[in-house]
C-alpha positions, 0 to 999 in steps of 0.5 A: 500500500502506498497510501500515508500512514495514519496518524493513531491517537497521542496516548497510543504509540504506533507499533510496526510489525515487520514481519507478518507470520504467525507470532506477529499475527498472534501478537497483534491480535492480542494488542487489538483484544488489550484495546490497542486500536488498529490504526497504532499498528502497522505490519510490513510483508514482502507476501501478497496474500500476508499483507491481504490477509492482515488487512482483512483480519485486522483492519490494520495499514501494511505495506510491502515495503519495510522502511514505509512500514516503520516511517515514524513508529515508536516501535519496530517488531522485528519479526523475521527470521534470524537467518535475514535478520542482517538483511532487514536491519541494513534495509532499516539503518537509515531510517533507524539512524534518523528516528531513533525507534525502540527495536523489539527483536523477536530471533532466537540467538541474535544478539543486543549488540549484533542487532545495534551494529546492523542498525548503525549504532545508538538504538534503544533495543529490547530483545525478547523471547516468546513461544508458539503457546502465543499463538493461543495467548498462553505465551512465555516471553522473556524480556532483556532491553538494553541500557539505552532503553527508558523504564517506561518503553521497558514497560511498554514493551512487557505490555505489548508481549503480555498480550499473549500470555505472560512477560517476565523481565531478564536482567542480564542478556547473557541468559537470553540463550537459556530463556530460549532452551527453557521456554521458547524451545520448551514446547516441543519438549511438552510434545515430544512427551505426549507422544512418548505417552500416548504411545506407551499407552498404546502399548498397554492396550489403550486405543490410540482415541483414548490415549490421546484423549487421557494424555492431553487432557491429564498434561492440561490439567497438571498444566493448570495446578502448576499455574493456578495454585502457589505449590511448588512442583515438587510438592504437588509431585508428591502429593501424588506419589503415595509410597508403594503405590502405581505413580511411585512405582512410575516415578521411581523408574524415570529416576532410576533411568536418569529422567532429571540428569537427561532433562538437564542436558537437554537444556545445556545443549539448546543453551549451547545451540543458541550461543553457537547461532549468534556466533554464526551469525553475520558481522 
């Protein structure tokens, strides 16, 4: 679109999304449920069919062309992939170099700095990492900004990511790479479990339906005691685990076989992951 972009009402920053796959999506439609009005945000998408599609459902202004999109909005959301994250900064370095915008990125193990330095140096720069559960507003975002970030855009910015889901500040980048490992690959770790689970009762007899009808409604529930009650996870676990009984006999077995020690080493390998992607990443 090549019209002017409008102009939001004073109180409300304009927001540019750039970027329109699915977390931007989910994140829009979060801030537009929150009562961020459409006319705040703005998406920019080389895809025909992304721009059509975010206009029609949101009501939004997108643009194809990324610098059109982010001319004199408060924020730019990064929301591309990491592999042409180089490649977008450089197409933004002037315009970022004369506006001075708080960037949000959302790539998983690229840098503060790495981003800084693609954009020309100075920016105020809020690195944040979210999970696929934002596409249902159950989302896990962590927050890192960096010291040219004021505590008013830091709030802002855990506004906007609590849009879908929950926000939590991290203090040093450095652990950026974990929040990632944790949560922002966690899900997959959830699924690869359920599957294990469903297949292990498949074993036992169960039909495939009724596994999977037992195994996930059982992780939503035990989902909701974790996050809806002050108990700690070791003790709503032994809550459940009565000595000589069945979960006891279960239990026993995943420690035995070394259950926390695997679970541990798959964090370290996908903290060691993230670290290795922002090395590998272009100067």
């Amino acid at each position: 679109m090549t019209e002017p972009n409008p102009t939001p009402p004073q109180h409300s920053p304009v927001i540019a999304f750039i970027g329109g796959g699915n977390m931007a999506r989910s994140l829009i439609g979060g801030l537009l449920a929150r009562g961020t009005p459409a006319i705040s945000i703005r998406a920019a998408d080389p895809n025909t069919d992304s721009r059509a599609a975010l206009a029609a459902d949101f009501g939004i202004h997108v643009e194809a062309d990324n610098t059109l999109a982010a001319d004199g909005a408060a924020i730019w959301l990064l929301a591309v992939k990491p592999q042409v994250m180089a490649t977008v900064c450089a197409s933004l370095r002037d315009l970022a170099q004369a506006q001075r915008p708080t960037i949000v990125s959302i790539a998983a193990g690229i840098t503060s700095a790495q981003i800084d330095a693609w954009l020309g140096g100075g920016q105020a720069i809020v690195r944040c990492m979210p999970n696929t559960p934002a596409l249902l507003g159950a989302g896990a975002t962590g927050v890192c900004a960096n010291a040219r970030v004021g505590e008013t855009t830091k709030a802002q910015v855990m506004v906007l990511m609590a849009a879908v889901g929950i926000s939590v500040e991290i203090a040093d980048e450095t652990l950026m790479d974990a929040v990632t490992a944790v949560s922002g690959s966690g899900p997959a770790y959830v699924f690869l479990l359920a599957e294990a689970w469903q297949a292990a009762a498949q074993a036992q007899g169960l039909p495939a339906e009724t596994a999977r009808a037992l195994v996930n409604q059982t992780l939503l529930g035990a989902a909701r005691m974790l996050s809806e009650t002050d108990e700690a996870a070791s003790t709503l676990r032994r809550r459940v685990t009565s000595p000589g009984g069945t979960t006891h006999a279960a239990i026993a077995q995943l420690q035995g076989d070394g259950f926390a020690a695997l679970i541990e080493r798959a964090i370290d390998a996908a903290t060691r992951r993230g670290a290795e992607l922002a090395a590998s990443a272009p100067v």
